[in-house]
C-alpha positions in Angstrom: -10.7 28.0 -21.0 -10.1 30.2 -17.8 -12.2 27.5 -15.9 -10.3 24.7 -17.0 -6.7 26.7 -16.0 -8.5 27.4 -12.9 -9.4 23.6 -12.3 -5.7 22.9 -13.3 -4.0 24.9 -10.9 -6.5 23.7 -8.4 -5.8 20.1 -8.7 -1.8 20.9 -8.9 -1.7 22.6 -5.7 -4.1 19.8 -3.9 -1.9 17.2 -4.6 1.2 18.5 -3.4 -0.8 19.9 -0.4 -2.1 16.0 0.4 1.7 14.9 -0.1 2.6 17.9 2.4 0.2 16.6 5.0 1.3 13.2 4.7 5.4 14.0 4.3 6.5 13.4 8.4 4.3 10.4 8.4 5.6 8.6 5.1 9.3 9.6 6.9 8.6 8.2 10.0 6.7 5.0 8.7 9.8 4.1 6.4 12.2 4.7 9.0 10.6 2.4 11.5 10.0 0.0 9.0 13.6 0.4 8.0 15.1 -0.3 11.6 13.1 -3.4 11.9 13.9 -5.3 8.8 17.9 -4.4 9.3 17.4 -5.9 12.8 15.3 -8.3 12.7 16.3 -12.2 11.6 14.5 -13.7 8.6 16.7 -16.7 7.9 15.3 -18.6 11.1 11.5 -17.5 10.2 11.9 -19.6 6.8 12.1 -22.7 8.7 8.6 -22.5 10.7 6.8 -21.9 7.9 6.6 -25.3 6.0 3.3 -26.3 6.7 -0.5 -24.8 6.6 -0.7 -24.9 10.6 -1.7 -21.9 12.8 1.5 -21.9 13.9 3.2 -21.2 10.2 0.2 -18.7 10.0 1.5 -16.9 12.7 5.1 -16.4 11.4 3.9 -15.9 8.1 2.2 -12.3 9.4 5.0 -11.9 11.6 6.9 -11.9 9.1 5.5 -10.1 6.8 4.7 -7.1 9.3 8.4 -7.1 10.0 9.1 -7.0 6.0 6.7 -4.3 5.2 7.0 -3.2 1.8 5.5 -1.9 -1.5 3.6 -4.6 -3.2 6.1 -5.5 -6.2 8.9 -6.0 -3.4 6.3 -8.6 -1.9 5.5 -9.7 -4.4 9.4 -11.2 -4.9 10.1 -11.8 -1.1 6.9 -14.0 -1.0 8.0 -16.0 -4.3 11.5 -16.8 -2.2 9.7 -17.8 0.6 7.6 -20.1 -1.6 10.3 -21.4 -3.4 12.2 -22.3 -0.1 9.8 -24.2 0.6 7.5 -22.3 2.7 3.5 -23.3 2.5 1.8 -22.0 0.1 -0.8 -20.4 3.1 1.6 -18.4 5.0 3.3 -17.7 1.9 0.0 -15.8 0.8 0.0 -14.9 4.8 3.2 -13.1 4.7 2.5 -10.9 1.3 -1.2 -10.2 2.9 0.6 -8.7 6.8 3.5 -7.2 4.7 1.3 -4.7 2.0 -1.5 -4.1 5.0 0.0 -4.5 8.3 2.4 -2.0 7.9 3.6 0.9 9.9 3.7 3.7 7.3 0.6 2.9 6.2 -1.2 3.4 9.4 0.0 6.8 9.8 -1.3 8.0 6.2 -4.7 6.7 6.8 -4.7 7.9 9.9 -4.3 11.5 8.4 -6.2 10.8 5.2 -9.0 8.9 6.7 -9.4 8.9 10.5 -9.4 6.4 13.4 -11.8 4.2 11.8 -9.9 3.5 8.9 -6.8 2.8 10.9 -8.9 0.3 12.7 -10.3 -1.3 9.7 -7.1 -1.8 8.0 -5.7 -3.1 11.1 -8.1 -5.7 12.2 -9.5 -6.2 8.9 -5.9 -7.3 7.7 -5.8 -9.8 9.9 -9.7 -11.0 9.2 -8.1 -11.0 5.6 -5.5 -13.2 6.6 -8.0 -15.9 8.2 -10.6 -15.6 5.5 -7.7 -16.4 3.0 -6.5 -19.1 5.0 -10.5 -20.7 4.9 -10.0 -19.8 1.2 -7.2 -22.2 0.6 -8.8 -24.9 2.8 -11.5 -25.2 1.2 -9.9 -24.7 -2.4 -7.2 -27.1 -1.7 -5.3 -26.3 -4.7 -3.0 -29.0 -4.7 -2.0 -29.2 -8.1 -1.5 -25.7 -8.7 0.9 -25.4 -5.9 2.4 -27.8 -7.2 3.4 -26.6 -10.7 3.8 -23.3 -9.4 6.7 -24.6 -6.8 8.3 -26.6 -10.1 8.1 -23.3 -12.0 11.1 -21.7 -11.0 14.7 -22.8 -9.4 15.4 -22.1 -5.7 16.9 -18.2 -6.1 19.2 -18.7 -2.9 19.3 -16.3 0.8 20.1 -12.5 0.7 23.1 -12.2 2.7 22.3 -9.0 4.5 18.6 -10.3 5.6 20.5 -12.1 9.3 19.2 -9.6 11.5 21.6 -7.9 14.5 21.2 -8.0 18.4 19.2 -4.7 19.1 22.1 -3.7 21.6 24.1 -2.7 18.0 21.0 0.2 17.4 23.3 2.9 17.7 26.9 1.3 15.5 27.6 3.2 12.9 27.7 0.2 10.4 23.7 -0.6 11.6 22.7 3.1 10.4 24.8 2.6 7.6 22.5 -0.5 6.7 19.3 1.2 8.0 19.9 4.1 5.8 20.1 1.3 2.5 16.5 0.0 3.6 15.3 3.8 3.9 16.3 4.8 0.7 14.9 1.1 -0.9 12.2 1.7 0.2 11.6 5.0 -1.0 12.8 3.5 -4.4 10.0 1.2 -4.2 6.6 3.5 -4.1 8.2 7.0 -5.1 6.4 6.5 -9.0 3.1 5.1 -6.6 2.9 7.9 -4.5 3.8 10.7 -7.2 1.4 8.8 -9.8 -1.5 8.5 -6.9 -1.4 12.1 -5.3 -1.8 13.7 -8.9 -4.2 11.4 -9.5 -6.5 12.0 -6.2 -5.6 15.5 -7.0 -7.4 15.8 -10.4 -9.9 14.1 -9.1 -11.2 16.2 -6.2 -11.1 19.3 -8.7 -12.4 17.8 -12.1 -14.5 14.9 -10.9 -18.0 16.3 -9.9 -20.0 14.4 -7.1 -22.8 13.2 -9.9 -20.4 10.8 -11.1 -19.4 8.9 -8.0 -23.2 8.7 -7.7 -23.7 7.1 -10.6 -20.5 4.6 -10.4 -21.2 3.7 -6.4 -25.1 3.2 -5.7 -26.1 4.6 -2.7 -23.2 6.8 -2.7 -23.9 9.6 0.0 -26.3 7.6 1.8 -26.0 7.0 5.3 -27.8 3.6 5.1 -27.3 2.8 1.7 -28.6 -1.0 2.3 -26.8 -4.1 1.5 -27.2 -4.5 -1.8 -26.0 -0.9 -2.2 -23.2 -1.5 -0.1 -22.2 -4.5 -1.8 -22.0 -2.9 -5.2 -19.9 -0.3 -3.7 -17.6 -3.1 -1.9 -17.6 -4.6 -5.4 -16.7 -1.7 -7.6 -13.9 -0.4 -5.2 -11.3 -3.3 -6.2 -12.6 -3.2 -9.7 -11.9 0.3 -10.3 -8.3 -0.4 -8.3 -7.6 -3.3 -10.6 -6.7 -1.0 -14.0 -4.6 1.3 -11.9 -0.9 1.5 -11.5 -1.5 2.8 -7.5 0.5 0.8 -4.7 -1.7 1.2 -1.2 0.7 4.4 -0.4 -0.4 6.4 -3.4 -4.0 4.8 -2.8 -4.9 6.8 0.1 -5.3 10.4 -1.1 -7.9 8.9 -3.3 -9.3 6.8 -1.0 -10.2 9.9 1.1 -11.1 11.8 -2.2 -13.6 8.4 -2.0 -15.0 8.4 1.2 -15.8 12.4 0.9 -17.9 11.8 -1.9 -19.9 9.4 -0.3 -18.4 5.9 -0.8 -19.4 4.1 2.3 -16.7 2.4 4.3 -16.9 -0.6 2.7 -16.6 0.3 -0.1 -13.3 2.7 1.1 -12.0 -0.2 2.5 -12.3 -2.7 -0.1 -10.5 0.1 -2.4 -7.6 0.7 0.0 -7.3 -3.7 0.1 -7.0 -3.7 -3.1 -3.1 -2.9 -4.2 -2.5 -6.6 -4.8 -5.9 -7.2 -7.4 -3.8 -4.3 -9.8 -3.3 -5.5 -13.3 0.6 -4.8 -13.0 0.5 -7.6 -10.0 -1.7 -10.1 -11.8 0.9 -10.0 -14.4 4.0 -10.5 -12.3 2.3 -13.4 -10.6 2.0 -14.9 -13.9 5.5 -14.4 -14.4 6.0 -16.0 -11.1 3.5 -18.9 -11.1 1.9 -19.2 -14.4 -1.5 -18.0 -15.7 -3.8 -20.6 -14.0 -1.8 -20.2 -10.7 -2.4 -15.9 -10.7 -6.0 -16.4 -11.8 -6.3 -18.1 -8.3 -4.7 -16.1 -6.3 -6.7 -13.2 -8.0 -10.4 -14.9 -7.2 -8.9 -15.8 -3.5 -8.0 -11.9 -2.8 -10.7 -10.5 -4.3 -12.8 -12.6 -2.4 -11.4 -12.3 1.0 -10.8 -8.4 0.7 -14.9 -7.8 -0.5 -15.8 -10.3 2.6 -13.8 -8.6 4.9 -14.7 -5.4 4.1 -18.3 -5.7 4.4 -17.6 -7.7 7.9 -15.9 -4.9 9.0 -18.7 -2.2 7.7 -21.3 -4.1 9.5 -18.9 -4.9 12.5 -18.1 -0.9 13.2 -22.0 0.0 12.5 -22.7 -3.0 15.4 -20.7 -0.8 17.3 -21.9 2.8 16.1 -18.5 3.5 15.3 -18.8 4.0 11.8 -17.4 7.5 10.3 -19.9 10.2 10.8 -19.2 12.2 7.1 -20.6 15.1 8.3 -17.9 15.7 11.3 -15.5 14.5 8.6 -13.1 17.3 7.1 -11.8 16.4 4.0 -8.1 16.8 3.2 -8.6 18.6 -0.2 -10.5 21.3 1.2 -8.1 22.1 4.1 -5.4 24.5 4.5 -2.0 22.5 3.9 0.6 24.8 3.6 0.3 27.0 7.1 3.2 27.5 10.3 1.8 25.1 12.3 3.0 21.8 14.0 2.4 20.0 10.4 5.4 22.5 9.2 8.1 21.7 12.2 7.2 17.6 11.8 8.0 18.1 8.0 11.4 20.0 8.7 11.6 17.3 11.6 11.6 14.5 9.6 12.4 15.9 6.6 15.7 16.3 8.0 16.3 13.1 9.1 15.2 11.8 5.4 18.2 13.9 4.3 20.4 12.5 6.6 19.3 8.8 5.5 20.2 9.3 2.1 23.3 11.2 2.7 24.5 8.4 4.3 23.2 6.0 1.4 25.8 8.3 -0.8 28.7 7.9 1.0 28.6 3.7 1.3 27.7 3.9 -2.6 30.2 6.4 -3.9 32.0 4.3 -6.3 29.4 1.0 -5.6 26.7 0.6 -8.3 23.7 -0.3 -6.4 20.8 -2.4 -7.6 18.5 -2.3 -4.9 14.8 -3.3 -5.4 12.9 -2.7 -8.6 9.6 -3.3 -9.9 8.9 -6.6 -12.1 7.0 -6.7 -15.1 6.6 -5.1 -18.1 4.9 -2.0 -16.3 7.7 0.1 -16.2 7.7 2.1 -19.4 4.0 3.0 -18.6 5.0 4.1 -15.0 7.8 6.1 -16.3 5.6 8.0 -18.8 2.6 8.5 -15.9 5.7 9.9 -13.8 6.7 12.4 -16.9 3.2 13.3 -17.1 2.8 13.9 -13.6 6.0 16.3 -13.2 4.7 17.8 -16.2 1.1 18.3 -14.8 2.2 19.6 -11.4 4.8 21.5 -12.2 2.6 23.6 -15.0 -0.2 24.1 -12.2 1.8 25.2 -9.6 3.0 28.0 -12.6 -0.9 28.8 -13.3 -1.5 29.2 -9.4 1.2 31.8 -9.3 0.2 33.8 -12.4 
């Protein structure tokens, strides 16, 4: 019993220490994120996207790194887009860039993970763009585009989505509107990032190293061999797909991953793989109809296991793969010290408070709707949240006793 406490309170205190190492970064990511998509123009990026062209391609990332967002807000942006009568390739261009080529999300895998994995979720987001754009070629799913686009009526423009000449950065009214996006966004992936640090928090204390031997071949390995590797590239998004974990929440675990000797394809494949969920499959459906999700299921999971192990083998062309060994993992350091961490966190933690004060005052007597998760997910998410508070918030009381 005194084990399990011990365990407990362990766990408790490594998740909020990976949240405290990643606070100034989540902050800062949101907040540049937030700037961009008040002043930055979508209306006029709509109209280049109708075809399947390189061109459309283009904007479709553009766009999307410009619109970075949790999944489930990409999820709906990229159904509008569709339903304006974007193609259905830079449709599936934009939600790719917009959940991987994001700012935040650099900076937490960075921290997390290292250079390498920056890299690879970089440049591999972009080889996942391409190899879904083969995908589709090839495919040529005419008729499923086309019931999908029947599905649903045209939803009509978001007013506030026009953009503003950068000279306006510092009115009043722009922060005013910045401060909406910060707070949004936070909206989006708060339950993500709660649910995923407890998770990769019981993890590192509970789960012992046997068992990610046993679910990822070759796991610890330095060479583990391709068909090693390729089980592990195929078990990452497989694993992903029965959690409720948005790509913010699943970095911590990621990282729990990689230090128990998942190889970085396998890593990488995991971290892909917010948009293979079950909760996403399902609002596809909604969106597009069973046959329709099914596709866009096969054509991510495909293009996010072929793109990782390109990028595996592509870093280990280039001996730049992660050395594990020179590799400090974040649940065994010392979070909570007086050190530059600590100002960054007041920093920016600041700032945060500032954002959200100023959210208060433009919606004191407003009601606000904001963006929400779709589906029929949201019960279970508020439970795991519930359960979460009540987890952390019990182990922080063992750690003190």
């Amino acid at each position: 019993m005194t084990d399990l406490l011990d365990k407990w309170s362990e766990a408790a205190i490594t998740s909020l220490g990976f949240f405290w190492m990643a606070l100034w970064a989540f902050v800062l990511g949101y907040l540049i994120s937030s700037i961009i998509q008040v002043m930055v123009s979508r209306h006029e990026m709509r109209k280049l996207m109708g075809d399947d062209g390189a061109k459309s391609m283009t904007v479709g990332t553009v766009f999307g790194f410009i619109s970075s967002s949790c999944s489930f807000a990409a999820l709906a942006t990229t159904r509008a887009l569709f339903q304006k009568g974007a193609n259905f390739s830079p449709s599936v261009a934009f939600l790719l860039s917009s959940t991987n080529l994001v700012i935040e999300l650099g900076f937490v895998i960075a921290l997390f993970l290292g250079w390498q994995f920056v890299v690879g979720e970089y440049v591999g987001g972009i080889i996942l763009i391409l190899f879904a754009w083969l995908f589709i070629r090839l495919s040529n799913p005419k008729q499923l585009i086309k019931k999908a686009r029947d599905r649903n009526l045209d939803e009509g423009d978001s007013e506030d989505e026009d953009g503003h000449a950068w000279s306006r950065l510092l009115d009043k009214e722009i922060w005013t509107a910045i401060s909406q996006k910060y707070v949004m966004e936070w909206q989006m992936v708060w339950k993500d990032v709660l649910i995923g640090f407890t998770v990769a928090g019981v993890i590192s204390a509970f789960v012992p190293t046997a068992f990610f031997e046993w679910m990822f071949i070759g796991a610890g390995d330095n060479d583990p061999g391709f068909w090693a590797l390729l089980q592990q590239t195929l078990i990452g998004p497989v694993a992903a797909f029965f959690t409720f974990i948005g790509s913010m929440g699943n970095i911590p675990l990621a990282a729990v991953l990689f230090g128990e000797g998942v190889a970085f394809a396998g890593v990488m494949a995991f971290i892909f793989s917010d948009l293979v969920v079950l909760p996403v499959l399902r609002i596809n459906a909604q969106y597009y109809g069973w046959k329709m999700a099914l596709y866009i299921l096969l054509l991510l999971f495909t293009c996010l296991i072929a793109t990782s192990l390109l990028l595996h083998y592509g870093l280990q062309l280039f001996d730049w793969l992660p050395d594990r060994s020179q590799w400090s993992s974040p649940a065994e350091q010392d979070h909570f010290q007086l050190n530059y961490q600590f100002w960054l966190n007041l920093l920016f933690g600041l700032a945060s408070l500032w954002m959200v004060v100023g959210w208060k005052r433009q919606h004191q007597g407003h009601q606000h709707h904001g963006h929400h998760h779709h589906g029929g997910g949201q019960p279970i998410m508020n439970s795991l949240c519930m359960l979460a508070v009540i987890w952390l918030t019990v182990g922080v009381m063992l750690s003190l006793i």
